[in-house]
C-alpha positions as CSV (number, residue, x, y, z in Angstrom):
1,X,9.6,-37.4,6.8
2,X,11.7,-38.9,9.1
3,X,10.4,-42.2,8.1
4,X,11.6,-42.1,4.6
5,X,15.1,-40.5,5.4
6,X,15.5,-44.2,7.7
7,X,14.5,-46.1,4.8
8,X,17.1,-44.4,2.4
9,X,19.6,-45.1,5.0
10,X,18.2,-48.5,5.7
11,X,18.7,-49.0,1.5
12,X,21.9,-47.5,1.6
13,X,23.5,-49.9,4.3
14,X,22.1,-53.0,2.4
15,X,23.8,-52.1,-1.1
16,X,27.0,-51.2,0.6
17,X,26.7,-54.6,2.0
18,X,26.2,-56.1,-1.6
19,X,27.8,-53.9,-3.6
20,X,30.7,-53.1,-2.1
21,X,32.9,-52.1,-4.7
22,X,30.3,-49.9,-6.4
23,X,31.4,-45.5,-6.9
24,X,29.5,-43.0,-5.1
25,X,27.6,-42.3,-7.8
26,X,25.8,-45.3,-8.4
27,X,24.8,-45.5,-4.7
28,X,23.7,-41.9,-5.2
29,X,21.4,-42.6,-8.2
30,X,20.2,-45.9,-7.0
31,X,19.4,-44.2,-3.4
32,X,18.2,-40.8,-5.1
33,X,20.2,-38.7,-2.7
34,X,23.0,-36.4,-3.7
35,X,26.9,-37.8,-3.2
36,X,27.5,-35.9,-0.2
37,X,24.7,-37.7,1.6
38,X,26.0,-41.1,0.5
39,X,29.9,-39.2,1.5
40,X,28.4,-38.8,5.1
41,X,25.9,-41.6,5.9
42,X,28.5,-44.0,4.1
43,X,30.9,-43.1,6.9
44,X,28.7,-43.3,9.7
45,X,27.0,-47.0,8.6
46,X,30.8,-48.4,8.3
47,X,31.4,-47.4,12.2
48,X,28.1,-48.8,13.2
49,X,27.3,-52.8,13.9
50,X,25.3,-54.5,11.0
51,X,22.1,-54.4,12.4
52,X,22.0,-51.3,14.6
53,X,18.6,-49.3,14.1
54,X,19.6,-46.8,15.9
55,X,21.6,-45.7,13.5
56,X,19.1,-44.8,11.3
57,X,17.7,-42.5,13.2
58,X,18.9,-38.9,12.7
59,X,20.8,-37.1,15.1
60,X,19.6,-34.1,17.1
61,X,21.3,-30.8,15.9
62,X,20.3,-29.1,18.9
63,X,23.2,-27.5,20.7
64,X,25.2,-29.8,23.1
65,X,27.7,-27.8,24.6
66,X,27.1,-25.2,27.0
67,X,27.3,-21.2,25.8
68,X,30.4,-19.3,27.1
69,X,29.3,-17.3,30.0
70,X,31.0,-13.5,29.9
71,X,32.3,-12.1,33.0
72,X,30.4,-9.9,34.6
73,X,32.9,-6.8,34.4
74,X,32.8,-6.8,30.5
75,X,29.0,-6.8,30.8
76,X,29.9,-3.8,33.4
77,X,31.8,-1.9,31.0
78,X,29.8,-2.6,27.9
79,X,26.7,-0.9,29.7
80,X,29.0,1.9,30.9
81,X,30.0,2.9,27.3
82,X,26.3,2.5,26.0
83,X,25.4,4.8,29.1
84,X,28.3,7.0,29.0
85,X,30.2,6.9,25.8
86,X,34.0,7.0,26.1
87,X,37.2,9.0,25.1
88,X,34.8,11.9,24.4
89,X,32.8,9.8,21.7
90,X,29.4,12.3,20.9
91,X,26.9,10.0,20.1
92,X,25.4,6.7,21.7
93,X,27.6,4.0,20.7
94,X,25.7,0.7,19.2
95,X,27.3,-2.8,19.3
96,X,29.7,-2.0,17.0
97,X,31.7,0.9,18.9
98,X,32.2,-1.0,21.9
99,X,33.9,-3.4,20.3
100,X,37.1,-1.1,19.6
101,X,36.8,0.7,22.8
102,X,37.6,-2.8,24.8
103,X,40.4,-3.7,23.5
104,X,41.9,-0.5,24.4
105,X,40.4,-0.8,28.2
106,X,43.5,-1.3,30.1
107,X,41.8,-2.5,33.4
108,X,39.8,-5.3,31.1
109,X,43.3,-6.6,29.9
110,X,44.8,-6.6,33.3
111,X,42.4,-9.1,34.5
112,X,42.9,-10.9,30.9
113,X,39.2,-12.2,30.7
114,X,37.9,-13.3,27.2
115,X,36.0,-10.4,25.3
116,X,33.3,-10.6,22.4
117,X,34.3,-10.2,19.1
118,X,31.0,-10.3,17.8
119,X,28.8,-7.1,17.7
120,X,25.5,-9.9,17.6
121,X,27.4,-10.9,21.4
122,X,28.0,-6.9,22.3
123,X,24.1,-6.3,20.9
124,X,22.4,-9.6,23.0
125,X,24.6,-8.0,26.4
126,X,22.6,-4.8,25.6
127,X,19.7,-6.1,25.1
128,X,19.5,-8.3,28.6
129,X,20.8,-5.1,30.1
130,X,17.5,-3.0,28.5
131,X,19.7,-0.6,26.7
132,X,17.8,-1.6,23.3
133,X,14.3,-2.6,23.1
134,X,12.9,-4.0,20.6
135,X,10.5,-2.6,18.6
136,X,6.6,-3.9,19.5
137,X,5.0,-5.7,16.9
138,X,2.1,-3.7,15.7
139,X,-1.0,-5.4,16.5
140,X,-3.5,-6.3,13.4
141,X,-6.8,-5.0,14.0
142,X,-9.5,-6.2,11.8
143,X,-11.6,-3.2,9.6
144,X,-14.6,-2.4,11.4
145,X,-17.9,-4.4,9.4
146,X,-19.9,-2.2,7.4
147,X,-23.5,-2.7,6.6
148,X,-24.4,-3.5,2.9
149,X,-23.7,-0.6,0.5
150,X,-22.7,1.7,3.2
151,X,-19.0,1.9,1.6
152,X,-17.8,1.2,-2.0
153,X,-14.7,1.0,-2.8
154,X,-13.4,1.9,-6.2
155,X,-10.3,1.2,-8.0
156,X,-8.4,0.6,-11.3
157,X,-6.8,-2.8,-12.6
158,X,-4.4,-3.0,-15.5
159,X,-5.2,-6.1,-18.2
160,X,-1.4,-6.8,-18.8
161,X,-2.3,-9.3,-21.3
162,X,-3.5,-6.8,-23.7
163,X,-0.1,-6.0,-26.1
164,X,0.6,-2.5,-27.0
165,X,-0.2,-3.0,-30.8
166,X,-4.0,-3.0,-29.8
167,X,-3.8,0.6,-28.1
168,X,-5.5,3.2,-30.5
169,X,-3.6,6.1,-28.5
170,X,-0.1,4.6,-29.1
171,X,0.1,3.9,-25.1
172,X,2.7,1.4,-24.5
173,X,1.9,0.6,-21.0
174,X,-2.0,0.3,-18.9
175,X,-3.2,0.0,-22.8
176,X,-6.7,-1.4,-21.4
177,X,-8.2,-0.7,-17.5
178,X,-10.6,-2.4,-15.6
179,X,-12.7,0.2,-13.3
180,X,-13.8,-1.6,-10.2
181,X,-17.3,-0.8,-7.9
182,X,-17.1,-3.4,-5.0
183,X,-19.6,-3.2,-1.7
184,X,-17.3,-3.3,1.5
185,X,-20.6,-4.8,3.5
186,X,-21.4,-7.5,1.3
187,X,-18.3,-8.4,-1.0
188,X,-20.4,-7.6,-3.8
189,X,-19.1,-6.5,-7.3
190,X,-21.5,-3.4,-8.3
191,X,-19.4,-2.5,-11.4
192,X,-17.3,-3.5,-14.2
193,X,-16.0,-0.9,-16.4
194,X,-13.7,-1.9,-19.4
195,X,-11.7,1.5,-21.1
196,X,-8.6,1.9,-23.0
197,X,-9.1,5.5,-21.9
198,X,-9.5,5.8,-18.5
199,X,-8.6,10.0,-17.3
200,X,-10.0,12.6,-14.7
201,X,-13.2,13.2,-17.6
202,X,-13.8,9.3,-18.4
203,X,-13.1,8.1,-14.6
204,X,-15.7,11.0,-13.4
205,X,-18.0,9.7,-15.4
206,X,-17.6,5.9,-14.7
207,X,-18.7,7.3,-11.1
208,X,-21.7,9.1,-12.6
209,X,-22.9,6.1,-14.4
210,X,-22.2,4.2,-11.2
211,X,-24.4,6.5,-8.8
212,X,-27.1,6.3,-11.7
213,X,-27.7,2.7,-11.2
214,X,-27.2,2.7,-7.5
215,X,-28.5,5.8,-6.1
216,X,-25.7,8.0,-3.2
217,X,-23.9,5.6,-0.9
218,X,-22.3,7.1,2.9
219,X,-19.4,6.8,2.0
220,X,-17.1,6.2,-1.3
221,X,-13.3,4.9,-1.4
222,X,-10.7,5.4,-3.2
223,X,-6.5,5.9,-3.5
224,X,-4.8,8.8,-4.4
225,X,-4.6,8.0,-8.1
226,X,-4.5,11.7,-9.7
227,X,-7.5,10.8,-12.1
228,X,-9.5,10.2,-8.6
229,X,-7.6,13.5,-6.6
230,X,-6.3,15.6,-9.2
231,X,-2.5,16.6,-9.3
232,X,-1.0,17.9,-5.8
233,X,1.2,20.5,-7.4
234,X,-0.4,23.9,-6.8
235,X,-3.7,22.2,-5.6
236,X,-5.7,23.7,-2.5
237,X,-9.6,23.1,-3.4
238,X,-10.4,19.5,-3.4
239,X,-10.4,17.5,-6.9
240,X,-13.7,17.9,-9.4
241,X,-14.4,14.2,-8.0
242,X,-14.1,15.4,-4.7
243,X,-16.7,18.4,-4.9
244,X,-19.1,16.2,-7.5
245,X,-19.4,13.9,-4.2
246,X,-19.5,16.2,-1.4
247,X,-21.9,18.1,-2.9
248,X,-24.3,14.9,-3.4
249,X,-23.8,14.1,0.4
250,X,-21.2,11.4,0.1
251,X,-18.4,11.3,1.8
252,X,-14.9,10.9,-0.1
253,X,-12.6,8.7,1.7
254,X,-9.2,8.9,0.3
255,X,-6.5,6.6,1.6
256,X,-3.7,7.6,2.9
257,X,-0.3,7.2,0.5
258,X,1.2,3.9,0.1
259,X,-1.8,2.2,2.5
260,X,-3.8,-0.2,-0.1
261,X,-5.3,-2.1,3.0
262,X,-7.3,1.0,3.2
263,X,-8.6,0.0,0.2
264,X,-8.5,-3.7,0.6
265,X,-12.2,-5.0,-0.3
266,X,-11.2,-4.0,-4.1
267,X,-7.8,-4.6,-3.8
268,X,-8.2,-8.5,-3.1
269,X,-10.9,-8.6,-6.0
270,X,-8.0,-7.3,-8.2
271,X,-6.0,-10.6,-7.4
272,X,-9.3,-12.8,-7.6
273,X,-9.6,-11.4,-11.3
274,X,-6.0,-11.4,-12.4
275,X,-5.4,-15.5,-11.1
276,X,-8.7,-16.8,-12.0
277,X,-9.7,-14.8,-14.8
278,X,-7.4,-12.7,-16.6
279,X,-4.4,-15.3,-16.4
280,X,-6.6,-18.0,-17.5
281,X,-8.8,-16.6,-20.6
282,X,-5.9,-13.9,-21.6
283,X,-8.0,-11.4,-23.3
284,X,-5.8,-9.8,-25.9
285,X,-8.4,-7.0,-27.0
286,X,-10.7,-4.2,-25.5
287,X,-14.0,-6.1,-26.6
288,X,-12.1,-9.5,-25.2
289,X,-11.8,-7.7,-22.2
290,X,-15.4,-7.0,-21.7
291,X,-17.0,-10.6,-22.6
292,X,-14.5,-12.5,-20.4
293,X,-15.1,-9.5,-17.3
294,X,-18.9,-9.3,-17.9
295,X,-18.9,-13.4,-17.6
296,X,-16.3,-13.5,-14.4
297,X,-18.4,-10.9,-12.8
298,X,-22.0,-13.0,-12.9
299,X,-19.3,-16.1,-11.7
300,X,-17.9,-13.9,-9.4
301,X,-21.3,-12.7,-7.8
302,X,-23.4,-15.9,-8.1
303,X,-21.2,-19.2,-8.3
304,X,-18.1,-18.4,-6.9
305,X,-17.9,-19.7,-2.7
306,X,-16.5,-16.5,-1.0
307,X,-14.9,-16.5,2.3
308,X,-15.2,-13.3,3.7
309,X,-16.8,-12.3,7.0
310,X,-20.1,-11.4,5.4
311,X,-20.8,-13.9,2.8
312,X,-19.3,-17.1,5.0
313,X,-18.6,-19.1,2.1
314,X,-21.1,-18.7,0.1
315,X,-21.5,-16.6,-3.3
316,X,-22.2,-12.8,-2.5
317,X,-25.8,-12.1,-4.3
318,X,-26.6,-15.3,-2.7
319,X,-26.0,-14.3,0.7
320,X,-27.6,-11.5,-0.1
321,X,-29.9,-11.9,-2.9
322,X,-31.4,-8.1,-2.5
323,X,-29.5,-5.0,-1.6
324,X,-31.1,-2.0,0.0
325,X,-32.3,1.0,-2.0
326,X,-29.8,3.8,-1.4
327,X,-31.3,7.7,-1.9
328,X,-31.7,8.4,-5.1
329,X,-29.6,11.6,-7.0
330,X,-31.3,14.9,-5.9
331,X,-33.2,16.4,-8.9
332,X,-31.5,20.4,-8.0
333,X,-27.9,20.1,-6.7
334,X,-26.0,23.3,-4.7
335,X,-22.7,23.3,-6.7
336,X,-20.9,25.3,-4.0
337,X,-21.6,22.6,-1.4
338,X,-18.0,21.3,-0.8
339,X,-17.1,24.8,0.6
340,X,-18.3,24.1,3.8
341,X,-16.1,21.3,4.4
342,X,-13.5,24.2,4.2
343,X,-15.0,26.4,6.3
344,X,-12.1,28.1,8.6
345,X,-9.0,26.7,6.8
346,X,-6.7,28.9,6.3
347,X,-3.9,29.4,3.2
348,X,-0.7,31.5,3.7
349,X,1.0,33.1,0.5
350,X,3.5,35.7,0.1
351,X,2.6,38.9,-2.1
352,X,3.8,39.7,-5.0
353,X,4.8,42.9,-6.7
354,X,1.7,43.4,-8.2
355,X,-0.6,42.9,-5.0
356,X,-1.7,39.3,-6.2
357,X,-1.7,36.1,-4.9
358,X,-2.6,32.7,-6.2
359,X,-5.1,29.9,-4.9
360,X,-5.5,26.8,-6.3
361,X,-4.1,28.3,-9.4
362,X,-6.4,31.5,-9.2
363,X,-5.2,35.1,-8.8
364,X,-6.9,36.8,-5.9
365,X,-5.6,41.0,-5.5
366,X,-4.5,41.5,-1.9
367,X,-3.2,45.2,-2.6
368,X,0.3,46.7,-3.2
369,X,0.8,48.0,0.2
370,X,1.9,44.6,1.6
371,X,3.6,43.3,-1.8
372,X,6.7,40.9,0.0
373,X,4.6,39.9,2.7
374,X,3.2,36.9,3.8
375,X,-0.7,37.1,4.2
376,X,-3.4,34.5,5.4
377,X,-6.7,33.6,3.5
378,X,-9.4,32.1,5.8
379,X,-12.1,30.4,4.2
380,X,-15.3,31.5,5.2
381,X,-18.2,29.7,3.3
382,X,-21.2,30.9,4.5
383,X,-20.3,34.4,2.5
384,X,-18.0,32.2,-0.3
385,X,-15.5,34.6,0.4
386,X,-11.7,34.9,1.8
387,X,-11.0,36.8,4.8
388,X,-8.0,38.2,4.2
389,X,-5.5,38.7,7.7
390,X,-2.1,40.5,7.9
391,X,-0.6,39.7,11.0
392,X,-4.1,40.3,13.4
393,X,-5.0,42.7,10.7
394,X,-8.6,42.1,8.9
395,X,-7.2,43.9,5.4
396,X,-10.1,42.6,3.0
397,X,-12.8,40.4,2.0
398,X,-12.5,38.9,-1.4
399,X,-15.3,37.0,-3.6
400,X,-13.4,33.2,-4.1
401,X,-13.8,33.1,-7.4
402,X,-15.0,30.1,-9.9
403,X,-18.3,29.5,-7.5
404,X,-21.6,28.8,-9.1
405,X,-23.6,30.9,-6.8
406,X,-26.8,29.1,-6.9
407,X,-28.3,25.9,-7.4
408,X,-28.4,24.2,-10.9
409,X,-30.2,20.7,-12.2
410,X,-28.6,17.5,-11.8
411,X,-27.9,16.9,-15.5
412,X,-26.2,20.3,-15.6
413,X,-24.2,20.0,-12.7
414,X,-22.5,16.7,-14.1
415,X,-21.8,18.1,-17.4
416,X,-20.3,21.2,-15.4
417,X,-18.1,18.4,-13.4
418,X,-17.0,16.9,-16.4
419,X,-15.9,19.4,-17.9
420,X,-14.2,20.7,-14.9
421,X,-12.6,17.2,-14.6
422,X,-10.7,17.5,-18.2
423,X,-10.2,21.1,-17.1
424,X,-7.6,19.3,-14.4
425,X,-6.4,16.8,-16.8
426,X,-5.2,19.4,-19.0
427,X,-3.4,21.2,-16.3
428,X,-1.9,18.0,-15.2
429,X,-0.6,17.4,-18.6
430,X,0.6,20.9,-18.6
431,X,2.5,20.9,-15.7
432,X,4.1,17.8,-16.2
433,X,5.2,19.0,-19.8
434,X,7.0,21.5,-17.9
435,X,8.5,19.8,-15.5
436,X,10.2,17.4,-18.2
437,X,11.3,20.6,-20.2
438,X,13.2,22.2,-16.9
439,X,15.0,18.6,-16.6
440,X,16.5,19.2,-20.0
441,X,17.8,21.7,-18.9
């Protein structure tokens, strides 16, 4: 770079030399620099000799002169007001503050040194004085490796490029949805699922189809989208997706809010697809959707060089051209099985007049004798019951309701689930209806 801003000054110095007469414009355009360039380098060619090279060269901008150096006693009484504010000031002053208080500090005019007007001066004084530290940078730790298909991740991506005139639901926005399976151990895209109507019932059963073909992973991720965890209003039981997984054995891992490098395997495939796929064949329909997804997948798993940990750039089925067989789905299926992972958790609610109290949208009748009191529910799931506590008081035992009781086949239990999974949608709907008609209001 350097090199080339010498020859532009080199050019410049020969066609003042020739053209001497010429406006700053035409040096400017013959040069291709901008007129203040030719303004300044115009001035300093003219004081140099004819044939200086050193000239050319640029100048250092590094700073030449020496920094003021503060006396010692402002320093002094900076820390003092940080330490112990003045003129009865309640809180700890920041750089700001002290500016005001010294130039009211009669003994600091007296001895008529300079002092800052700068609160970035007042803040570096603190600062070499240890009255602010800074904050530590948070150190990156990479996610722990995980062996093949002993996580999937799951997610959502939106086909912008789909307009809203294709939507047979009148949706204006998220008109067609891309339903992402990808292996955290091998980088591995398991599944592809193209919907215009993508909800608690359809999403559930994009899992079922998933765990079909696959068999029951450890462990399955996902964010707190409410098609994966319900709606949080009035929830205390675990989502239908939730209980249809802990009851096969997996584990649900659900991220924490507003961490998607929780969820990161699946989240990087979503840019992958939107830059190299979806920006480039610009599906504009549902079916257009699934032919260019179905064909970017096979390039994704077989062609495409990846440079992740586990593949070490190399496509992901061929670093690992066969996957281990995960368990298959159980052929009987206990469809109280998420209880336990309750087991001792306790849920406080006040009485009401008529004895009753609600959990996860359920009444439960606690008796009128403590109606206006608060009262604790313990879970306990070996009975499938509530242990119901006043104070250190053991009032009752009550049935939780809505359990199955015993077990029931696979194919049963999933239609169950899905049902129970557009049982939440509708109450999501419901609630959020009512929540727009008490803003009206």
């Amino acid at each position: 770079m350097e090199e080339e801003w010498m020859r532009d000054r080199a050019l410049l110095r020969d066609l003042l030399t020739r053209y001497p007469l010429w406006t700053q414009q035409q040096y400017a355009q013959v040069v291709g620099r901008s007129i203040s360039w030719v303004k300044k380098w115009r001035k300093r060619l003219r004081e140099a000799e004819a044939h200086d090279v050193q000239v050319l060269i640029s100048r250092s901008r590094a700073h030449s002169a020496p920094y003021p150096s503060w006396d010692p006693r402002v320093e002094e009484r900076i820390v003092e007001m940080r330490l112990s504010p003045p003129e009865n000031l309640k809180r700890v002053p920041g750089p700001r503050a002290p500016l005001y208080y010294l130039a009211r500090d009669a003994e600091l005019q007296a001895l008529q040194v300079p002092l800052p007007r700068s609160t970035r001066t007042v803040w570096k004084m603190l600062h070499k004085h240890g009255c602010i530290l800074e904050r530590p940078k948070p150190k990156k730790q990479p996610l722990k490796p995980r062996e093949p298909l002993e996580e999937i991740q799951m997610d959502f991506k939106d086909v912008s490029t789909v307009p809203s005139s294709e939507s047979q639901e009148g949706k204006r926005q998220h008109i067609v949805e891309v339903c992402h399976f990808l292996d955290v151990g091998t980088s591995v895209l398991l599944g592809a699922h193209a919907r215009e109507d993508f909800h608690a019932q359809t999403a559930m059963q994009a899992v079922i189809g998933f765990l079909r073909a696959y068999g029951r992973p450890p462990m399955m991720t996902f964010d707190r989208d409410p098609r994966w965890v319900g709606s949080s209003s009035g929830r205390d039981f675990p989502s239908a997706l939730r209980r249809l997984l802990l009851c096969l054995g997996i584990h649900p891992n659900v991220c924490p809010p507003h961490r998607p490098d929780k969820n990161a395997f699946v989240e990087r495939y979503h840019r992958t697809y939107a830059q190299e796929c979806l920006q480039i064949q610009c599906p504009g329909t549902l079916q257009e959707v699934r032919e260019v997804t179905e064909t970017f997948m096979q390039h994704y798993n077989w062609e495409r060089p990846h440079q992740g940990r586990a593949c070490r750039n190399v496509p992901p089925r061929v670093a690992f051209p066969t996957l281990p067989p995960l368990p298959p789905l159980p052929q009987m299926v206990d469809p109280d099985a998420w209880l336990r992972t309750l087991e001792g958790q306790i849920f406080v609610r006040k009485v009401g007049a008529d004895g009753c109290v609600n959990v996860n949208l359920v009444p439960y009748y606690v008796g009128q004798q403590v109606a206006g009191q608060y009262v604790a529910l313990q879970v306990v799931a070996s009975e499938r019951t509530f242990a119901v506590w006043h104070g250190s008081t053991l009032l009752k035992m009550v049935p939780i309701k809505h359990l199955q009781g015993q077990p029931m086949p696979l194919e049963d239990y999933f239609a169950l689930m899905v049902q129970e999974a557009l049982a939440e949608e509708r109450r999501l709907s419901a609630s959020q209806r009512h929540l727009q008609q008490l803003a009206l209001w």
